[in-house]
MIVEXTOR-283888 format. One line per 8 residues: number of its first residue (from 1); their letters; for each residue x, y, z of N, C-alpha, C. Coordinates in Angstrom, 3 decimals. Layout:
NUM> A> X Y Z X Y Z X Y Z; ...
***
This chain:
1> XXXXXXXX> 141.784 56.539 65.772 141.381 57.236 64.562 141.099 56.233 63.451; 142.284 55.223 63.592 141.702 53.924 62.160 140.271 53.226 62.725; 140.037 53.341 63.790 138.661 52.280 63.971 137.633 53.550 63.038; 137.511 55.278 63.632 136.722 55.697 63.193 136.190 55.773 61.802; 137.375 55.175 60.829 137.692 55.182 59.037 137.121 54.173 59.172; 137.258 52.852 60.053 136.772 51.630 59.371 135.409 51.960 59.812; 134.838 52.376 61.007 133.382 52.608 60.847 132.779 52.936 59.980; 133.221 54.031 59.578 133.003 55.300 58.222 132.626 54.158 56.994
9> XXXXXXXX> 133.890 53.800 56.545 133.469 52.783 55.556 132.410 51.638 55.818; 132.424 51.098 56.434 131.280 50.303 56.796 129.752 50.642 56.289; 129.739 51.605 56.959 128.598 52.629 57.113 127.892 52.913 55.184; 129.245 53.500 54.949 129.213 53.859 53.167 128.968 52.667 52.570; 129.439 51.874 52.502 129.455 50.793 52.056 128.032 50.076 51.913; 127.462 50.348 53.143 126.138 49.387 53.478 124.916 50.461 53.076; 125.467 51.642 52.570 124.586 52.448 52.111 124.395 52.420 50.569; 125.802 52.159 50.096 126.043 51.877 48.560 125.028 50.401 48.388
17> XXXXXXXX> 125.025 49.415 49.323 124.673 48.308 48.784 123.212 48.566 48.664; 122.405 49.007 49.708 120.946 49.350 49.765 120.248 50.039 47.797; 121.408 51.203 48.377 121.011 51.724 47.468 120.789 51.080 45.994; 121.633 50.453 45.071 122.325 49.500 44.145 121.058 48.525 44.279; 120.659 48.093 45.208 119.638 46.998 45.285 118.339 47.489 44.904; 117.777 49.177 44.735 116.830 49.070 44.464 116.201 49.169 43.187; 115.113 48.770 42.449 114.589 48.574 41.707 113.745 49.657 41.107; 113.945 50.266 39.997 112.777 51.252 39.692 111.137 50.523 39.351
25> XXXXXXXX> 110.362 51.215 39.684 108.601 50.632 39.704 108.658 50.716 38.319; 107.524 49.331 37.848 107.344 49.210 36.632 106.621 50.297 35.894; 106.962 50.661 34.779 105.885 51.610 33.946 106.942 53.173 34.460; 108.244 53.673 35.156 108.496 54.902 35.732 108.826 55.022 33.866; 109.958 54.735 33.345 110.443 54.925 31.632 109.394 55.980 31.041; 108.064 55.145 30.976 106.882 55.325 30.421 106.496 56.450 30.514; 106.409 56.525 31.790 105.809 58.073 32.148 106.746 58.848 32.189; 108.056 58.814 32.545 109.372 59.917 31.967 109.053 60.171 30.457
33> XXXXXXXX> 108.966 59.460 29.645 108.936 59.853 28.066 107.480 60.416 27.788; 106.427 60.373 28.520 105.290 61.023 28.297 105.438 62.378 28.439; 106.052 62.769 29.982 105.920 64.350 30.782 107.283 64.859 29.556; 107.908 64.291 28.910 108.986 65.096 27.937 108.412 65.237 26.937; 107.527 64.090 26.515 106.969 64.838 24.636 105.633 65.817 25.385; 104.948 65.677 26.278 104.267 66.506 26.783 104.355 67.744 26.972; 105.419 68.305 27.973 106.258 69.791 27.425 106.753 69.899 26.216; 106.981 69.445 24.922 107.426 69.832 23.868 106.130 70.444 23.148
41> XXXXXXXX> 104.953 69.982 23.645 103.634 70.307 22.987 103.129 71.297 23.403; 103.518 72.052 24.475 103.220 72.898 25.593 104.175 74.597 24.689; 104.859 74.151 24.323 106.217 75.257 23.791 105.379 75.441 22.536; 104.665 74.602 21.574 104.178 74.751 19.828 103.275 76.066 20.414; 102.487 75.342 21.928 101.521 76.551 22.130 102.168 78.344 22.187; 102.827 78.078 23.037 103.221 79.341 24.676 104.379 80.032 23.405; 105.097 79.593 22.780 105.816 81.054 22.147 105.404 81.277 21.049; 104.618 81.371 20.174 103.862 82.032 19.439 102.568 82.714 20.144
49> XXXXXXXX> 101.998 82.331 20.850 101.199 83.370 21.948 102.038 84.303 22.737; 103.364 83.915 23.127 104.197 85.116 23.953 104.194 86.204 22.804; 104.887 85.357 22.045 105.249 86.071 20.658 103.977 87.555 19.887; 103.576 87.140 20.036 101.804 87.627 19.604 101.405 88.705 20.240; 101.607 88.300 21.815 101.141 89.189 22.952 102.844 90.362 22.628; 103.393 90.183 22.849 104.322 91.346 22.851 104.115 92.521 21.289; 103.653 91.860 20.157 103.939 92.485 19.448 102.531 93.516 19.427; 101.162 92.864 19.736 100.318 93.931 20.190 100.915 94.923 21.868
57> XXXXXXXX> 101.226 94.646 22.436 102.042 95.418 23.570 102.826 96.306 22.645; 103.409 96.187 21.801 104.277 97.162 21.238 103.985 98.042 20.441; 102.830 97.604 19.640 101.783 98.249 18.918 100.975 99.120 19.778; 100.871 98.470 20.660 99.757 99.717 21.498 100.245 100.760 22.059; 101.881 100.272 22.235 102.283 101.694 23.002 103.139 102.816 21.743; 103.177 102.326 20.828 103.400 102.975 19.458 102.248 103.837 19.727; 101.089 103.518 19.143 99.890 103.966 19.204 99.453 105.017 20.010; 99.730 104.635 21.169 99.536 105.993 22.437 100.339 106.799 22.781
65> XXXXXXXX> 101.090 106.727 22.368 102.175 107.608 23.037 102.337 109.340 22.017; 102.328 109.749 23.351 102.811 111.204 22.607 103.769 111.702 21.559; 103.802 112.527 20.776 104.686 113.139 19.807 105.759 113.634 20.994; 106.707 113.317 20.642 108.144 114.349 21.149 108.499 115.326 20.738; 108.121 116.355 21.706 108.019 117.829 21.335 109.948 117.987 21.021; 109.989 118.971 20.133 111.640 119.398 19.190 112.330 120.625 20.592; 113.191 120.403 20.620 113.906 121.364 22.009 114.051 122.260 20.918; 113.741 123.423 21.828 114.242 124.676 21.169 115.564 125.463 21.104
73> XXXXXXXX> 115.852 126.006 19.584 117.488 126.125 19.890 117.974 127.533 20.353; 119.157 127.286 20.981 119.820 128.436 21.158 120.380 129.033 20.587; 120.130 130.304 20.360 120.845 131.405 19.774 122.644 131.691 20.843; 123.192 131.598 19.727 124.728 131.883 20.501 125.108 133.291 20.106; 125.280 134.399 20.517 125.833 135.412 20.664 127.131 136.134 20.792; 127.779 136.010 19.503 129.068 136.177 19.821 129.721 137.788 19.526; 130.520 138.437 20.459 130.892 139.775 20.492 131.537 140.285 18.951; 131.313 140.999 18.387 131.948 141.146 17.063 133.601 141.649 17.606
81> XXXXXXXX> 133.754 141.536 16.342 135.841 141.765 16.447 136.026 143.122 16.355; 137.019 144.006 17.283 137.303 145.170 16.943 137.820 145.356 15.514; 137.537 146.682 15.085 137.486 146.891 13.507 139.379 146.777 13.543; 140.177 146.347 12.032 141.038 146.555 11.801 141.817 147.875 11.942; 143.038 147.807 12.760 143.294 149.250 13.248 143.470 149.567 14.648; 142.610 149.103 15.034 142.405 149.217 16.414 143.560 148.252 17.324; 144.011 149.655 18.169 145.210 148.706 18.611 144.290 148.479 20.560; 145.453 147.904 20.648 144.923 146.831 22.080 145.006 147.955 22.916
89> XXXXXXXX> 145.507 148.660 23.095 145.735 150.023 24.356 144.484 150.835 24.746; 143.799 150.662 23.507 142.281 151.376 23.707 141.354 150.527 23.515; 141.558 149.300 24.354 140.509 147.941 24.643 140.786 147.767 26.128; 139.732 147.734 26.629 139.926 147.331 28.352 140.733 146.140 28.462; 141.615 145.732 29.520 142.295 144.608 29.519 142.200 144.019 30.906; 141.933 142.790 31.111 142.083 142.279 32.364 143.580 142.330 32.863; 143.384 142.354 34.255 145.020 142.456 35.361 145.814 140.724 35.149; 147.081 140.863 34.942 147.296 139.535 34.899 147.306 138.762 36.145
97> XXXXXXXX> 147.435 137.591 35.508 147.678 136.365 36.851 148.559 136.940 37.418; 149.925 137.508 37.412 151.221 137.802 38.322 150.633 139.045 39.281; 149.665 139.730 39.193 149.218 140.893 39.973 148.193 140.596 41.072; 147.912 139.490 41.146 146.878 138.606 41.945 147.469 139.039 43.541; 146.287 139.087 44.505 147.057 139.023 45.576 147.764 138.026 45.964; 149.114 137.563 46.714 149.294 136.708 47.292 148.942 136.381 48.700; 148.562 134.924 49.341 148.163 134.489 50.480 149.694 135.277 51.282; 148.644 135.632 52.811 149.278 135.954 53.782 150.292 134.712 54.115
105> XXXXXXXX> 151.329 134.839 55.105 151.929 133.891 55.520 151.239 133.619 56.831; 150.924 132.673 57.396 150.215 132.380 58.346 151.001 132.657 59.591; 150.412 132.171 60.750 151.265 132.523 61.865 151.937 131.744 62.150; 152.872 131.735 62.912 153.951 130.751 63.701 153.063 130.124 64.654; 153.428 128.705 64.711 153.164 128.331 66.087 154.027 128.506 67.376; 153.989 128.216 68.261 154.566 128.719 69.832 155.930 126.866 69.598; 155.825 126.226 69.030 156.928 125.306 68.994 157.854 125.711 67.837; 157.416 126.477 66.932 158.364 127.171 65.248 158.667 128.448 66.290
113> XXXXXXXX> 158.179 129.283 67.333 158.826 130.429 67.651 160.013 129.990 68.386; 159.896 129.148 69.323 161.002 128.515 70.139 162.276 128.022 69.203; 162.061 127.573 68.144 162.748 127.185 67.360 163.720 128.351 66.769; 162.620 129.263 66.075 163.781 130.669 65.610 164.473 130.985 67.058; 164.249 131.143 67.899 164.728 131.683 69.042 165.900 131.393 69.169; 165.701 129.498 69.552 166.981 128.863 69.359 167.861 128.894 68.571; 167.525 128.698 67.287 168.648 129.234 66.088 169.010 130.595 66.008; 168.251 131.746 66.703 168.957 132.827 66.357 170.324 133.367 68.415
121> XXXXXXXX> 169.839 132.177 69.083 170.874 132.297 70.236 171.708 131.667 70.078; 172.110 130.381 68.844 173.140 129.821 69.130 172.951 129.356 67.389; 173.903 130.199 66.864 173.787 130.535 65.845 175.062 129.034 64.965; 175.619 129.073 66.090 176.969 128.177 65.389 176.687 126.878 65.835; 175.823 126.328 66.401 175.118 125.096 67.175 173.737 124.741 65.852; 173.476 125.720 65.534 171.822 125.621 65.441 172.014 124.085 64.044; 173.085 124.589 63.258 172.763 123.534 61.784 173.547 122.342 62.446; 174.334 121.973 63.448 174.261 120.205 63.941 173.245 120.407 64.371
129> XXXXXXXX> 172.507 121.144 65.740 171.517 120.430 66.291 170.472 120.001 65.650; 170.008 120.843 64.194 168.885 120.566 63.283 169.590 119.287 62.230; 170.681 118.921 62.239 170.967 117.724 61.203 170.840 116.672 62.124; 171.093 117.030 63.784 171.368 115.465 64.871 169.354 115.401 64.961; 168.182 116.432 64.750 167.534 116.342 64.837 166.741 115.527 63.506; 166.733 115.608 62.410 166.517 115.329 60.980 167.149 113.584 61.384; 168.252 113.938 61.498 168.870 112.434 61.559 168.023 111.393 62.659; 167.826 111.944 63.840 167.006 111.201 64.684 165.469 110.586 63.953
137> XXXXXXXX> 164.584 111.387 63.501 163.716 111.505 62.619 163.817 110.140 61.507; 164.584 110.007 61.046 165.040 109.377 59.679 165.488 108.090 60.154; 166.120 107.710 61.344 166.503 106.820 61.871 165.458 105.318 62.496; 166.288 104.118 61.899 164.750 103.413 61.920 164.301 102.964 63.133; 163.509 102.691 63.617 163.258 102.534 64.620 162.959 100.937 64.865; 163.441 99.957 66.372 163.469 99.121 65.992 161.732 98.629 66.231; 161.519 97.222 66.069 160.669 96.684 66.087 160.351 95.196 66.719; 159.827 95.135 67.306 159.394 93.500 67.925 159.086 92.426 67.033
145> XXXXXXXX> 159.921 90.861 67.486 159.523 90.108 66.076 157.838 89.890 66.568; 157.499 89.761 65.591 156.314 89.511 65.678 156.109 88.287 65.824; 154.798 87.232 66.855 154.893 86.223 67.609 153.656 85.614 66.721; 153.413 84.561 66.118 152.072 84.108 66.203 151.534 82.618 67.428; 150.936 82.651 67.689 150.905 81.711 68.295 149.753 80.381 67.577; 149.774 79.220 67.666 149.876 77.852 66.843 147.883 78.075 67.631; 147.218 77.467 66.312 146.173 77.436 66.022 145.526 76.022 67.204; 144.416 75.899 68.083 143.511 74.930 68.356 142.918 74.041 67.173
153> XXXXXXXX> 143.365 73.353 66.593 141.836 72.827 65.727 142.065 71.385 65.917; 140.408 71.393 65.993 139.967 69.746 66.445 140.238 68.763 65.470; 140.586 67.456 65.801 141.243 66.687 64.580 142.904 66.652 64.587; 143.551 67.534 64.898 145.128 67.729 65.066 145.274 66.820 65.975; 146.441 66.963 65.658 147.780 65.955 66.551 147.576 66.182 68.048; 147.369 67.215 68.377 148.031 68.339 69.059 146.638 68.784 70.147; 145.550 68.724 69.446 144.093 68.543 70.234 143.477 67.504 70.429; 144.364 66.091 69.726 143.966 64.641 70.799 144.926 64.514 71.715
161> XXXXX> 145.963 64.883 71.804 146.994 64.824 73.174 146.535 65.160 74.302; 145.675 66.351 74.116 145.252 67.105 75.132 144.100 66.845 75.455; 143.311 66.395 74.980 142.046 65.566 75.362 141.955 64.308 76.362; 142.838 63.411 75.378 143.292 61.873 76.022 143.682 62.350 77.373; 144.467 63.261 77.658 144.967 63.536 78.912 144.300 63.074 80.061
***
């Protein structure tokens, strides 16, 4: 593994030096500072023409555009108040909430009938067997430790052992 670092460096190294050695062509400065005041002269043009162009764009669609017709309003209609006097007994009244039908009770299933059955044959049994049942229920259940098993990756300790082999 140390030979592959000293390659590595080598390598970098002799790339750093190349590089470091070279020379920019005469006159590059020159023409960098031209193409920069060059676009600055380019901008005096282009945003006052952007500028220009949007504000006729905005004008024109001022210009064309339709009136916005006014929504028409609604009249609200509200029931007048029984005259003073008038007692509530001779005003129709809705049925209250408490008079509502109530939902049917649904049916038993065939495992809840077995069940009353049982509790009603063994009447003095039925509340342990339903607390040893509840309790079973509630009770934790165990669990397996959970295993991971150790990762392959190339470069490890552990995947040149097995290579070299």
């Amino acid at each position: 593994m140390a030979d592959k670092i000293d390659e590595l460096d080598l390598l970098v190294d002799a790339g750093l030096k190349n590089y470091v050695a070279q020379v920019a062509p005469l006159g590059m400065e020159a023409r960098v500072l031209r193409r920069v005041h060059a676009g600055h002269r380019l901008w005096r043009i282009w945003i006052p023409a952007a500028a220009g162009f949007a504000i006729v764009c905005l004008g024109l669609l001022y210009v064309q555009s339709p009136p916005v017709p006014e929504l028409p309003t609604i009249a609200v209609v509200v029931p007048p108040a029984p005259p003073f006097g008038v007692t509530s007994d001779s005003m129709e009244t809705k049925p209250s909430p408490l008079h509502r039908k109530r939902p049917k009770p649904e049916k038993l299933t065939e495992g809840e009938r077995a069940l009353l059955n049982y509790i009603a044959a063994n009447e003095r049994n039925a509340h342990q067997t339903l607390q040893q049942m509840v309790a079973a229920l509630d009770a934790p259940k165990p669990i397996e430790a959970l295993r991971i098993e150790p990762l392959d990756i190339p470069g490890t300790d552990k995947f040149e052992r097995e290579t070299n082999q």
